[in-house]
Each structure stands twice: as structure tokens, then as C-alpha cells.
GUKE-495742 format. One record per residue (C-alpha): residue in three letters; x, y, z. Coordinates in steps of 0.001 Angstrom, whole numbers, plus 524288, in hexadecimal, padded with zeros to 5 digits. Layout:
(ALA, (X, Y, Z))
...
END
This chain:
(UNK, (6E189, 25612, 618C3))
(UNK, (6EDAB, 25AD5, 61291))
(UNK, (6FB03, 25998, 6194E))
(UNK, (6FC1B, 268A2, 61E3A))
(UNK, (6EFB5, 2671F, 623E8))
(UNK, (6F194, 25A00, 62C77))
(UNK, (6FCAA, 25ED7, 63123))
(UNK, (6F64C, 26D09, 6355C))
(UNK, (6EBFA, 264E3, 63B0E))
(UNK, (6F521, 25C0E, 64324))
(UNK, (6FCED, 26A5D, 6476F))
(UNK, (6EF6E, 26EC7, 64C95))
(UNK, (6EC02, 26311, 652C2))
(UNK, (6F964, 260FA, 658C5))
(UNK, (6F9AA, 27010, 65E4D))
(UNK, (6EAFF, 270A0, 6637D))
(UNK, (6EF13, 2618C, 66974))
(UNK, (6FD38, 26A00, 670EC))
(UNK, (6F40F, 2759A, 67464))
(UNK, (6E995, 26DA0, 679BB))
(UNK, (6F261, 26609, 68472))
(UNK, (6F9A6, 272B5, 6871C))
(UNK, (6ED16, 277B8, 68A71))
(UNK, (6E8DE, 26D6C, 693E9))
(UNK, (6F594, 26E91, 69969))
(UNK, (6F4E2, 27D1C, 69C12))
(UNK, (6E700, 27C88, 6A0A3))
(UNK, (6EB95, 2746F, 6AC54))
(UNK, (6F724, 27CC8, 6B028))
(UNK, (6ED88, 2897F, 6AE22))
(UNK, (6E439, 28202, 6BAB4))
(UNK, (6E44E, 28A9B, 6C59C))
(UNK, (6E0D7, 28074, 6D065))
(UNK, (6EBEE, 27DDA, 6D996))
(UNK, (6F5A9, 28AEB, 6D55D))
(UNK, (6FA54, 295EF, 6DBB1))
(UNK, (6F4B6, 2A038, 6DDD8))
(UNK, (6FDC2, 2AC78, 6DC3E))
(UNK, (6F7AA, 2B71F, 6E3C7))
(UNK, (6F337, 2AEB3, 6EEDF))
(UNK, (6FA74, 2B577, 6F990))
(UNK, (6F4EA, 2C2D7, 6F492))
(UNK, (6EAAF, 2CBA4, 6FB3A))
(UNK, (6E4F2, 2D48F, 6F1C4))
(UNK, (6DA4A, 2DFB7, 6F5D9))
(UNK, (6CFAF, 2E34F, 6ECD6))
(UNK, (6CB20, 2EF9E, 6F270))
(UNK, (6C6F3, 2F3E1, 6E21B))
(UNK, (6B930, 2FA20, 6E1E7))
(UNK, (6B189, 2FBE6, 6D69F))
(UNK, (6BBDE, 2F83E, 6CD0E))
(UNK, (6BD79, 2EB2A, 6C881))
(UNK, (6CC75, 2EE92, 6C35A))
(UNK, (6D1A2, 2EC84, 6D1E9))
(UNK, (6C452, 2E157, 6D323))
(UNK, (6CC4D, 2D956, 6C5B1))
(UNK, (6D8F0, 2DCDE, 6CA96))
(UNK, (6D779, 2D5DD, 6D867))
(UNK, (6D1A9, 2CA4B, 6D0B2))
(UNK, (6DBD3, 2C687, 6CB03))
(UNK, (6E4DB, 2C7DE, 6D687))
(UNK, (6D96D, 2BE85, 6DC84))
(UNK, (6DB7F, 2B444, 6D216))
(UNK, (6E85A, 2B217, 6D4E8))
(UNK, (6E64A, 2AE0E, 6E16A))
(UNK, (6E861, 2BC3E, 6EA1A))
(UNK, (6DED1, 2BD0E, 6F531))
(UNK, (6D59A, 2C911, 6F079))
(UNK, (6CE32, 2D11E, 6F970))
(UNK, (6C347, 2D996, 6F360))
(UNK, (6C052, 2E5B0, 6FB9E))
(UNK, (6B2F8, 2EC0E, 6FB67))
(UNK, (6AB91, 2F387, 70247))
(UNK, (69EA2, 2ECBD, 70999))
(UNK, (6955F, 2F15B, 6FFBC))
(UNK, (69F1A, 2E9AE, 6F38D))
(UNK, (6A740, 2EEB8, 6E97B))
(UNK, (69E8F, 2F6DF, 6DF49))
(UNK, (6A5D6, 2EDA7, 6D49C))
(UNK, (69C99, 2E35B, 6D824))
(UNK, (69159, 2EAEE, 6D0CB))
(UNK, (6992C, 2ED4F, 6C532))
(UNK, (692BF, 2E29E, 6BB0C))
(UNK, (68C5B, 2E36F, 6AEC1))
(UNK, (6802D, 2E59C, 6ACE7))
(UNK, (67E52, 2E655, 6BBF5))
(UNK, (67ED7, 2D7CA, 6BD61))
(UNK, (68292, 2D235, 6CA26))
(UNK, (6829A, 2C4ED, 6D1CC))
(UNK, (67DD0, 2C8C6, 6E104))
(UNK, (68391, 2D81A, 6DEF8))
(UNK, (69097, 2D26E, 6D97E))
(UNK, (69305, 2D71E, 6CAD8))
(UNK, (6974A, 2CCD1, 6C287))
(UNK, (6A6DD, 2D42A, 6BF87))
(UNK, (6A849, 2D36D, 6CED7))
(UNK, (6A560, 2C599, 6CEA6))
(UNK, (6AE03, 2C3FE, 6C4CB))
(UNK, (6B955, 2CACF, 6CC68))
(UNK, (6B3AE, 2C592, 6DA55))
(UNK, (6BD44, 2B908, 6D7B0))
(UNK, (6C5DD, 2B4C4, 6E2DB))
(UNK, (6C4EF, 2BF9D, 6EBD6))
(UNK, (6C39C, 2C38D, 6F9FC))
(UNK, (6B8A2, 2CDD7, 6FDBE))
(UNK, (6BA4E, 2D642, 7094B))
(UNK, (6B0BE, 2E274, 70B23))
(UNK, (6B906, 2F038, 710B9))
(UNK, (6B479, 2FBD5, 70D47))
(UNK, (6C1D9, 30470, 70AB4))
(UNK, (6BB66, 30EEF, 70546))
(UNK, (6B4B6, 313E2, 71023))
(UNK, (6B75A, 30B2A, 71CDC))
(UNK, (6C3FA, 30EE1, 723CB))
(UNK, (6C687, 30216, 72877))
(UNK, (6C20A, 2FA95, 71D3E))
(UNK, (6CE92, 30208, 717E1))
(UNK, (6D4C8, 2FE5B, 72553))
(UNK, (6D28E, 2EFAE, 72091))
(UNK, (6D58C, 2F081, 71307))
(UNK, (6E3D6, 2F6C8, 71787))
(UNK, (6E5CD, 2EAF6, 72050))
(UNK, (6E2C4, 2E219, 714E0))
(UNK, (6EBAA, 2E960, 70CD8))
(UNK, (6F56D, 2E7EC, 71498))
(UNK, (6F5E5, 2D9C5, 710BD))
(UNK, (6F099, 2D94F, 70456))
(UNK, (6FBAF, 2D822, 6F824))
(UNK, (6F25D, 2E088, 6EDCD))
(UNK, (6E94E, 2EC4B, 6EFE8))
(UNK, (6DD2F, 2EEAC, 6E30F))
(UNK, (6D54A, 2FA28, 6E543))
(UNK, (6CEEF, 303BB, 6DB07))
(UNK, (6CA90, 30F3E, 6E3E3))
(UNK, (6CD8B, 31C85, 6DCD9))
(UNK, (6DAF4, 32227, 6DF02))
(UNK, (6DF77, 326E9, 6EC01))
(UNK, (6D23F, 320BA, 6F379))
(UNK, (6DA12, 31489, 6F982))
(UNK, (6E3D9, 31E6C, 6FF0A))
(UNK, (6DAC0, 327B7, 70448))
(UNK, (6D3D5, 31B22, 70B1B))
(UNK, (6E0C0, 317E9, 70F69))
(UNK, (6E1F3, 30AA4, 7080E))
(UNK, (6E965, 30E66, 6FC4C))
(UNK, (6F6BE, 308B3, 6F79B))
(UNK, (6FDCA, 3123A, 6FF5E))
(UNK, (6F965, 30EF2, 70B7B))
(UNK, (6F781, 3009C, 70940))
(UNK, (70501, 2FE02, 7041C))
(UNK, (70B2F, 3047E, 71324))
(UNK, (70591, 2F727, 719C5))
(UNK, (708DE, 2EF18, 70E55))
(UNK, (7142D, 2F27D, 70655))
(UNK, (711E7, 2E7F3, 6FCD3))
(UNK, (701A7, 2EB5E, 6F873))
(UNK, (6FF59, 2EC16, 6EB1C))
(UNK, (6F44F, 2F544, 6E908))
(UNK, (6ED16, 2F714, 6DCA2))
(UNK, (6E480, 30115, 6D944))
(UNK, (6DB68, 30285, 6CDAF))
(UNK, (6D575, 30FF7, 6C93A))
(UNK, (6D334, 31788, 6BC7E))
(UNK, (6DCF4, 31EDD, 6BBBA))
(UNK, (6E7BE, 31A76, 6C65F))
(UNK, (6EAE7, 32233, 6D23F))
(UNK, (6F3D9, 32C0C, 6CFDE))
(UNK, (6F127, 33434, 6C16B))
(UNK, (6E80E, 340BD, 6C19D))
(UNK, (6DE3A, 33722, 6B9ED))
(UNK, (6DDC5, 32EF5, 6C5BB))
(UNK, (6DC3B, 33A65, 6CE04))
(UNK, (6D17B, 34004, 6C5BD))
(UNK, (6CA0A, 3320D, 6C549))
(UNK, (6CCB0, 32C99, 6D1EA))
(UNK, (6BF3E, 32C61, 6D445))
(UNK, (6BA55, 3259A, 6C773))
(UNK, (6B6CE, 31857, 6C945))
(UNK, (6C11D, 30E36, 6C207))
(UNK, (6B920, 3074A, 6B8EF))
(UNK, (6BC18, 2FE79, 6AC1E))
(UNK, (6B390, 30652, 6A1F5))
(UNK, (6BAC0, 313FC, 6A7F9))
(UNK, (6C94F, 30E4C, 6A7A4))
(UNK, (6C589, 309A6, 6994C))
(UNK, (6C385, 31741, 696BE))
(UNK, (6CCE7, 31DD6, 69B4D))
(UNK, (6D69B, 31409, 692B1))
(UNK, (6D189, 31AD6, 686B2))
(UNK, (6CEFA, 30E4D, 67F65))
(UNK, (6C0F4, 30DCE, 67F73))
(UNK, (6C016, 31B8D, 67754))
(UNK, (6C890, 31412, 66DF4))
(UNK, (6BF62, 307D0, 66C8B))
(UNK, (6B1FB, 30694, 66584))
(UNK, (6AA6D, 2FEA7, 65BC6))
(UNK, (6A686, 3072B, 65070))
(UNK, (6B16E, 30F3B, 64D73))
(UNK, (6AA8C, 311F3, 63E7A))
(UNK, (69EF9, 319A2, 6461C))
(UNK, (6AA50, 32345, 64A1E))
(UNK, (6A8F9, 32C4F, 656A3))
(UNK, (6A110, 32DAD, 65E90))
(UNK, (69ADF, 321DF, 65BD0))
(UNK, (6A57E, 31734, 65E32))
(UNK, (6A394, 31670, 66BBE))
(UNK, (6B00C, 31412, 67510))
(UNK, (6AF86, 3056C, 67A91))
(UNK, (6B5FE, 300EC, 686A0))
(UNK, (6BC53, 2F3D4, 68828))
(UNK, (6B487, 2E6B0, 68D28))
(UNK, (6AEE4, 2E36A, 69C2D))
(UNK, (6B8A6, 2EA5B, 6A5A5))
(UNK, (6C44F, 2EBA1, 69D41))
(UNK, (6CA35, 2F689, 6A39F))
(UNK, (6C7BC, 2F1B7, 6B06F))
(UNK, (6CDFF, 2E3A1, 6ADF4))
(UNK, (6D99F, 2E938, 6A836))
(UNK, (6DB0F, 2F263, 6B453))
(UNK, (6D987, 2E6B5, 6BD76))
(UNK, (6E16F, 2DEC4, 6B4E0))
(UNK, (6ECC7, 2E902, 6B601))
(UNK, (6EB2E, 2EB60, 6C467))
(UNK, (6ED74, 2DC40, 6C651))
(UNK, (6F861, 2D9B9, 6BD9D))
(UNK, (6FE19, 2E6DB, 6C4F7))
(UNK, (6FCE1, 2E236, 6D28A))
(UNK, (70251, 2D643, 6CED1))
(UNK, (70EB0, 2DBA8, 6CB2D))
(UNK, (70EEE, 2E4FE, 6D6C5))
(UNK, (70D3D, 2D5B8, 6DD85))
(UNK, (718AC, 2D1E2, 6D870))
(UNK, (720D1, 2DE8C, 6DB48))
(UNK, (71CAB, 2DC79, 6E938))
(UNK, (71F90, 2D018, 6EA00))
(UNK, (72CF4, 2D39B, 6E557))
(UNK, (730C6, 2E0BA, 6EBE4))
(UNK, (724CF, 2DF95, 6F749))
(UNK, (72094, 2EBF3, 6F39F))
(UNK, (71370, 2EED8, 6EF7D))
(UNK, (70E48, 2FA60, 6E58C))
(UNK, (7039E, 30230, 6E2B4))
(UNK, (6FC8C, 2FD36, 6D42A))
(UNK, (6F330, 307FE, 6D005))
(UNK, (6EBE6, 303DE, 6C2F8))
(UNK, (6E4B6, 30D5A, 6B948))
(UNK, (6DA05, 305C3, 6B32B))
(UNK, (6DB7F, 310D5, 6A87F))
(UNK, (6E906, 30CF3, 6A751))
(UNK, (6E6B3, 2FF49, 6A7AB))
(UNK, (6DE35, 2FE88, 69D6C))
(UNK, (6E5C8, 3078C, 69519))
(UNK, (6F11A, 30084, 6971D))
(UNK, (6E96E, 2F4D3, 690FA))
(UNK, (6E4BD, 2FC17, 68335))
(UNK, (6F36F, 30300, 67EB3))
(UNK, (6F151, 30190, 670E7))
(UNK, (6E5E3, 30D12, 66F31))
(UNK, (6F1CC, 31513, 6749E))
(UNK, (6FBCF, 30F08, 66B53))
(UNK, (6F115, 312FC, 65F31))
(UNK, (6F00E, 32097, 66561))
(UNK, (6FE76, 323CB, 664CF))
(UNK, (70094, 31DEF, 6573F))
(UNK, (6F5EF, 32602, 650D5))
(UNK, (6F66B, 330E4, 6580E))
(UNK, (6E754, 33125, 65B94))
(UNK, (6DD78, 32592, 66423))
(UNK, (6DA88, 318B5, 65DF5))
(UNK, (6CB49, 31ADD, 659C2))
(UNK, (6C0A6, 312F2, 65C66))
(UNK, (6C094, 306AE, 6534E))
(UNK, (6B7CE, 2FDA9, 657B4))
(UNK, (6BC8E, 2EE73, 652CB))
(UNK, (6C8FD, 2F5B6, 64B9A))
(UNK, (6D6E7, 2F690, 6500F))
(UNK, (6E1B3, 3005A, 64B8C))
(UNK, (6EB51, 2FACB, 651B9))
(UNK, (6EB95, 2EA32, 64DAE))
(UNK, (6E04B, 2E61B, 6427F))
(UNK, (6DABA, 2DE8F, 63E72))
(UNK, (6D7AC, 2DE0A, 64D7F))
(UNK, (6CA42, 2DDD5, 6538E))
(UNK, (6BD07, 2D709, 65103))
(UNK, (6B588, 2D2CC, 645B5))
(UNK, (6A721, 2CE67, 641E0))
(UNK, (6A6CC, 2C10F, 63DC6))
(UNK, (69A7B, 2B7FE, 63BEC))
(UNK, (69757, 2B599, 648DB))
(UNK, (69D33, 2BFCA, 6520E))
(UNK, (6AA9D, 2C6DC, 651E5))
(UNK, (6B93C, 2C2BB, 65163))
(UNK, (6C58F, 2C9A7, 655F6))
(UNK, (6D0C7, 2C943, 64BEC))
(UNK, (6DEAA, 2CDAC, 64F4F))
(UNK, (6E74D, 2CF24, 644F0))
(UNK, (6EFE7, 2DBA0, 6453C))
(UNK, (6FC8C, 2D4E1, 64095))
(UNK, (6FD5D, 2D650, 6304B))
(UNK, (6FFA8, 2C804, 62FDF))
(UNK, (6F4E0, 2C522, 637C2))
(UNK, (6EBEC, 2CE6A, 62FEF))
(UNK, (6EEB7, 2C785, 623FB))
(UNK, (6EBA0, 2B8CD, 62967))
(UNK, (6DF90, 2C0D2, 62D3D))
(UNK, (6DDC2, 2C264, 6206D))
(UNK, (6E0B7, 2B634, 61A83))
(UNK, (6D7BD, 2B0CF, 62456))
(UNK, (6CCBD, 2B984, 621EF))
(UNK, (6CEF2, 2B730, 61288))
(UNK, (6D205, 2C65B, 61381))
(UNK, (6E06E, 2C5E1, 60B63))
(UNK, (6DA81, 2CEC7, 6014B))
(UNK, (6DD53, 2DA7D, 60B03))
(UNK, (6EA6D, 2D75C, 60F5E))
(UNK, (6F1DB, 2E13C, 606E9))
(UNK, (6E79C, 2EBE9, 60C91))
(UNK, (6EAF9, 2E835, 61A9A))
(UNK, (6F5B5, 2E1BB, 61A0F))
(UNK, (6FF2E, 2E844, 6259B))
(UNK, (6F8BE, 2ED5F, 6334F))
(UNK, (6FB10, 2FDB2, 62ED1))
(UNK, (6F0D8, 2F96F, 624BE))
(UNK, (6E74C, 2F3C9, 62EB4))
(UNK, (6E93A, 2FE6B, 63A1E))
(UNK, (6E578, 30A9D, 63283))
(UNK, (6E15F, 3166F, 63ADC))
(UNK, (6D69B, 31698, 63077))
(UNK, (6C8B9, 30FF0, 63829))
(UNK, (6C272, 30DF0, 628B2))
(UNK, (6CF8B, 3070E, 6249D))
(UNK, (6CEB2, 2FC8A, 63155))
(UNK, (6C171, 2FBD0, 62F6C))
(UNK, (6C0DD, 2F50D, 620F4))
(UNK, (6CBC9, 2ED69, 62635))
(UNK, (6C21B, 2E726, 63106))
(UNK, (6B64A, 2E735, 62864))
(UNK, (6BD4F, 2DEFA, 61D42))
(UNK, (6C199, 2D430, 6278D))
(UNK, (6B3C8, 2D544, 62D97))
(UNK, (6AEDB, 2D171, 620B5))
(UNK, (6B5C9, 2C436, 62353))
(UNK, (6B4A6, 2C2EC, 63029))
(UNK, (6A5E0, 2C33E, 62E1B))
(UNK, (6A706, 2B6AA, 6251F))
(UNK, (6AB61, 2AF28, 63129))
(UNK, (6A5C3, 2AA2F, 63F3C))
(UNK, (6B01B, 2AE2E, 64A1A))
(UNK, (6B282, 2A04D, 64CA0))
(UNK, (6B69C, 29F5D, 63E70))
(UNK, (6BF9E, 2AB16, 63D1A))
(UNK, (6C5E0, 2A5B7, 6493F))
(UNK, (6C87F, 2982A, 643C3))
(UNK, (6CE0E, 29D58, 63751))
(UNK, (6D695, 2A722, 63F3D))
(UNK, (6DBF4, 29A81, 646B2))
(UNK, (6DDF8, 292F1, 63BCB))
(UNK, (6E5E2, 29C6E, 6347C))
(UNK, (6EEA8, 29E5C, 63E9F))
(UNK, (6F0A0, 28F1D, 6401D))
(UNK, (6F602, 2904E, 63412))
(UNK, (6FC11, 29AD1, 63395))
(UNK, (705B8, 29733, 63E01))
(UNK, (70A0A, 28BC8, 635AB))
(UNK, (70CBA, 29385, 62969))
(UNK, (71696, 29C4E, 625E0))
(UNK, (70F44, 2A192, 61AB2))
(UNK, (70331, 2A849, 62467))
(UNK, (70A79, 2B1FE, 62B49))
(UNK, (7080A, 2ADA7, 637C4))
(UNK, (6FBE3, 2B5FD, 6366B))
(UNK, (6F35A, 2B48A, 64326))
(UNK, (6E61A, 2BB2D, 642BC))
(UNK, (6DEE9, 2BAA7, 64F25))
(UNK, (6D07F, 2B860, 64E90))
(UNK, (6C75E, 2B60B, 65B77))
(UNK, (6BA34, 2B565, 65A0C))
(UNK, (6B292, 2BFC2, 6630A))
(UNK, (6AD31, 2B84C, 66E96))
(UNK, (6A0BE, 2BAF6, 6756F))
(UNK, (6A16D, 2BB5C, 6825E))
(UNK, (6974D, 2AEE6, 683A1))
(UNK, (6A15E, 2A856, 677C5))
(UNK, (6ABA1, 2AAFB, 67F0E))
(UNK, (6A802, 2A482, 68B28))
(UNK, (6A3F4, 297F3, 68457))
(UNK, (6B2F6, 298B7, 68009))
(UNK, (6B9DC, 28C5B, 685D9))
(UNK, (6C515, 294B1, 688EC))
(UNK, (6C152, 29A69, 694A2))
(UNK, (6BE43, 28D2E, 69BAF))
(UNK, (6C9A4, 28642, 696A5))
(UNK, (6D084, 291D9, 69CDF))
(UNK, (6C88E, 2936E, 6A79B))
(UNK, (6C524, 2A25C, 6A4BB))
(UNK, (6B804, 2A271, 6AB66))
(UNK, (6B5AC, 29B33, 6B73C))
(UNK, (6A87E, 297C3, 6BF1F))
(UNK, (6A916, 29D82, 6CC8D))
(UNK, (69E32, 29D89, 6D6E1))
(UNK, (69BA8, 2A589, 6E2D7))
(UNK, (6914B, 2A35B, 6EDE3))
(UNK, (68AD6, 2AF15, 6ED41))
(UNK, (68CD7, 2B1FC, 6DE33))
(UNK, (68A14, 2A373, 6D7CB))
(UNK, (6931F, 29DB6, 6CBEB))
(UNK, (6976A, 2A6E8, 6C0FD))
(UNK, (6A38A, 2A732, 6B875))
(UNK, (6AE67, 2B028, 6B80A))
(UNK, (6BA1B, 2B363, 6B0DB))
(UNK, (6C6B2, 2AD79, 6B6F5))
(UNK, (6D3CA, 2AA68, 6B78A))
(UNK, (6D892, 2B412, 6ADBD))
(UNK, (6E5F6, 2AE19, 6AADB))
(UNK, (6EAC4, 29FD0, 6AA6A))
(UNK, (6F8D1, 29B85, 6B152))
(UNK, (6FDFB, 28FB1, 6B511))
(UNK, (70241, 292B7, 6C264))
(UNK, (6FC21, 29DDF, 6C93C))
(UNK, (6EF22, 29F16, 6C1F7))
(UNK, (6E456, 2A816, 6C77C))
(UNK, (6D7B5, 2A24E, 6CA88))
(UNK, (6C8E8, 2A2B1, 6D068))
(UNK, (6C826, 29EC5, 6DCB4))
(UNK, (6BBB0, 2A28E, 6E173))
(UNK, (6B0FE, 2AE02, 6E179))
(UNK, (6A9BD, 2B4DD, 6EA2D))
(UNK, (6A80D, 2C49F, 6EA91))
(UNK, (69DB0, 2C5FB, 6F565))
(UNK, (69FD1, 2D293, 6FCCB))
(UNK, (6A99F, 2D122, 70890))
(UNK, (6A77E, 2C3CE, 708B8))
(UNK, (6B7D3, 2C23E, 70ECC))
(UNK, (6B6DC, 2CB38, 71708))
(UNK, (6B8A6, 2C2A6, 72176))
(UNK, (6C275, 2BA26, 71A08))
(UNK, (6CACC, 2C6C0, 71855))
(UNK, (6CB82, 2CD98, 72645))
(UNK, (6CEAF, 2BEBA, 72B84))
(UNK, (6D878, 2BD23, 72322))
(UNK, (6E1FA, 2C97F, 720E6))
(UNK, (6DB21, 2D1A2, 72D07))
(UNK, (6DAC9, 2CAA0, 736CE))
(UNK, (6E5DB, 2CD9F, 7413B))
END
């Protein structure tokens, strides 16, 4: 072994030794057993129906340790026979399950039991955090809405989820839609710019819409991360506030860029399948044993791209990102089909490993460019569960209810070191703290 190469071997060995005890060290401080929990001294009603934007959006409230209540009528929230494919454990669908984690159930009836509403108010009054997704203006007809809530208890934070929000002539017009994921992705205007043969033309590149419940994640996501900061304005001022959350805007808010394209050429990104106009080389290619994603937009990284791929023939072709980002489909098209041709040489595994090692390198050498193409290969979802990642991290854990049995669910979305969320326990049967509840913060 020649002198360079010992000593790049002991670098490697030396930096995988550093990363591997920093690792074990930050693995123990990550452990949630025995920390605080931040939201403990919250109450938080659920009164969301149908709509698992305000369902997602009380879960994570729930994982940080706030004492959820999930109001629904007698009968159950119709979200528990949303599933796929119809499949259900005992009438629960497997997304409810999912989202059942750490909460309280309590059975009222506020849409049409006077004093079921006459309950909920009282709860209300000493809850910190409001979620419901009724259309516009029905919460204040029943006399439960934000208005009248907030004259007993000047510090509620209510959220409310619908289409369209609560005040625009769109909401007004369809206040009566159902909120649902697949609706709020269209009315973004992203799936009409998405598809996977864009050489077939229209009509045949059909729109796509995003994966499992995007829009409806990114909704509840938002409504969260809102009523936390209306949290922390109460807990500064005392005063609570009204958070009303578009799931059109929400998801909208998440895909800018289609926009960005729209103003710069003057007309709508079209549908380009695996193609992107605005950073390329990025998006997936075949390789010998499944797909790979490759990112890299930068001209630097483009041309370690090449050097990797053994593709420095082309450089002078392609060689700045105006020359890759043509608003001409046939142009980005050879572009992809000439680093297919390599791709397809390789195993995914492979192109990753070369990818890796390149960059190794290249961070040692002045000479490279600091070039850094990304290359992942395209996980199944059965690969990527046999990923060591997510139990090192603890993505997915084992939980087990009486009525339900064992099954696994995602959890504990973020790591921290002192306030960490967490999975205490789950259990969605229908009403099943009812008794709990009125003992607790009725009574008296």
C-alpha cells in the first residue's frame, strides 16, 4: 500500500472511530425515559371529524405530553373507516390506529345534541387548544365556535382546518365540501403539473398527485407548528387567537417553485415526468436492479457526476446549468437518456458506493472542485424497513392494545435531548374515558 493510501486509510478509520462514539453518545441523550414532557399541563380538544388534518395535528400535540381529548359522536368518527383497501382491525382503519396514539376518548355529539355542545363549552373553558374541521360558520351557528369559546376563556387557542379557510368567497362557495387530502392537492395546482410520460404529450400524461395523505399531513403539520406559536404568544401576553388553516394553502405553501417557473417563463411548468427544469441532473434513474435518485444541479457537482459516471466527454455540451435547464423537453431528455445509459451499467448499491467514495476524496483535494453528487438508491418500501436506521433511531415502535393486538406504528417524529415527544400508550376504543373525563374536569 503506497504512502497516500495508508494514510487515507488511517483518516477513514480515525473519523468513522470519532463518529461512532459521538453516536453512542447522542443516542443516550436522544432516550426519552425520565424527561419532560413539554405540553403536560395542556388540555387539547379534538372535536375534528372526518379529516385526519385536525386527527395528525392533535397527535402531535399528544406526543409531547398534552392531555388530548378526542370528541365523537356515539356512533365514532367516520375517519375510522377511511383505510385502504377497506382493511380494518375490529371497525378501526389502520391510519386511525396510527393516529389513535396517546389520547383520551370522550363520546358528545356537538352536532346535533344541545347539551353535548353544553359539555364541550364547559370543557373548553379549560382546555388550552381547540382542533375542529367542521365547514365554516357551523361551530358558530352550534354555538361552540372561537367566538364564543374565547368569552369564557380568553386564552383558547382554536384551530380550524377546512379547504379553503373561513372567510374568502371560495370558502363560502365550498363550505360544504368535505376537506380531504386528494381535494386540497388539487386545488394547489401541482398535480396538473406532475406526470410520468411527458413524451406521450396531452392528453395522455396523466396529472399525478403526491404520496399517502400528503396534503393532509402538511395541513396537520402546519396547524401544529401554528398553535404552537399561538402557545407561546399566550403564554407571553395571556391572550389567545383564532388559527384558521387552508389545507389548499398549506399545501401550496409547501410546492413554491411551480410558481417561481410560472413567472419566469411566462406560462405553467408542463408535465415532465422524472425531468426537472428547474435543478438537473435531478430525479431518478434505471440502474441494474431498481432506480436511484441523483441530485446534482450545481455545475461543479454535474461535472464530478460526470467524472464519476466516466461521462467527461459531454462536459463542454453541458457544462453550466442554462445548458441543462432548457425549456426544450427533447433537449432534457437526451440529457437523461445519455446518463441512463450509465446508470444502467451499475446496481444501485454500486452507484451509491462510487458516489461516496468520490466525495471522500474530493473533500481532501483541492484539485476536485468540491464536487458533491448526491446519489440514493430508490428504496422499496419492504427495503426500506429492513434499513437499520429506523431502529437505531427508534422510527417505528411496537405498540399493543387490548382490544386491537400488537402492530407497529410510526413514532416519535423528531429526536431532542430534553423535551423529546414520545408513545406512551394506545387505545382508540369508542368513549372508552368518558368516565375518566367528566370525573376529572366536570365534576363540581
Amino acid at each position: 500500500m503506497s504512502p497516500k493510501a495508508q494514510k487515507e486509510e488511517i483518516y477513514t478509520r480515525h473519523a468513522s472511530s470519532r463518529l461512532s462514539e459521538m453516536a453512542r453518545s447522542l443516542a443516550d441523550i436522544m432516550n426519552p425515559e425520565g424527561k419532560a414532557e413539554v405540553m403536560d399541563d395542556l388540555l387539547v380538544l379534538d372535536a375534528s371529524h372526518g379529516n385526519f388534518a385536525g386527527i395528525i395535528a392533535a397527535s402531535f400535540f399528544a406526543e409531547f405530553g398534552a392531555e388530548v381529548i378526542k370528541i365523537e359522536p356515539p356512533e365514532g368518527d367516520t375517519a375510522r373507516q377511511m383505510t385502504p383497501f377497506g382493511v380494518n382491525v375490529k371497525g378501526v382503519g389502520i391510519p386511525f390506529m396510527m393516529e389513535g396514539r396517546n389520547k383520551r376518548y370522550m363520546t358528545l355529539d356537538i352536532k346535533n345534541n344541545a347539551k353535548d355542545r353544553e359539555v364541550f363549552g364547559k370543557l373548553a373553558q379549560k382546555a388550552a387548544v381547540v382542533i375542529e374541521t367542521f365547514p365554516a360558520g357551523d361551530m358558530d351557528l352550534w354555538g361552540i365556535s372561537f367566538r364564543q369559546l374565547s368569552a369564557n376563556n380568553k386564552g383558547l387557542v382554536y384551530i380550524a382546518v377546512t379547504p379553503y379557510g373561513q372567510y374568502t368567497d371560495k370558502a363560502r362557495q365550498f363550505a360544504r365540501m368535505p376537506d380531504s387530502d386528494i381535494t386540497s392537492q388539487a386545488g394547489s395546482g401541482l398535480p396538473a403539473e406532475m406526470g410520468d410520460v411527458p413524451e406521450m404529450g396531452e392528453p395522455y400524461s396523466w396529472p399525478l398527485r403526491a404520496g399517502m395523505w400528503a396534503g393532509w399531513y402538511v395541513s396537520g403539520l402546519s396547524a401544529a407548528l401554528a398553535g404552537t406559536v399561538a402557545l407561546i404568544h399566550r403564554q407571553n401576553t395571556g391572550q389567545g387567537q383564532m388559527v384558521d388553516v387552508a389545507s389548499m394553502d398549506a399545501y401550496s405553501s409547501m410546492v413554491g417553485i411551480p410558481a417561481s417557473i410560472g413567472c419566469t417563463w411566462g406560462k405553467a411548468r408542463p408535465r415532465i415526468g422524472v425531468l426537472d427544469f428547474i435543478l438537473y441532473p435531478y430525479g431518478h434513474w434505471k440502474c441494474k436492479d431498481g432506480f436511484v435518485a441523483i441530485a446534482a444541479p450545481r455545475d461543479h457537482d454535474f461535472r464530478a457526476l460526470l467524472k464519476i459516471l466516466g461521462l467527461w466527454e459531454i462536459e463542454d455540451d453541458w457544462r453550466y446549468s442554462s445548458d441543462r435547464i432548457p425549456d426544450i423537453l427533447e433537449q432534457a431528455t437526451h440529457l437523461h437518456k445519455l446518463i441512463e445509459k450509465e446508470t444502467m451499467k451499475h446496481t444501485g448499491d454500486e452507484l451509491v458506493r462510487m458516489a461516496l467514495n468520490y466525495s471522500k476524496k474530493s473533500a481532501r483535494s483541492k484539485w476536485r472542485g468540491g464536487g458533491v453528487p448526491i446519489v440514493m438508491k430508490l428504496m422499496t418500501p419492504e427495503t426500506a424497513m429492513e434499513n437499520k436506521q429506523w431502529h437505531i433511531r427508534k422510527a417505528f415502535q411496537e405498540v399493543e392494545d387490548k382490544n386491537l393486538g400488537k402492530y407497529t406504528i410510526s413514532a416519535n417524529f423528531v429526536k431532542m435531548s430534553e423535551s423529546p415527544p414520545r408513545v406512551k400508550w394506545v387505545s382508540c376504543e369508542i368513549g372508552k374515558d368518558n368516565d375518566y373525563i367528566r370525573d376529572k374536569y366536570l365534576k363540581g
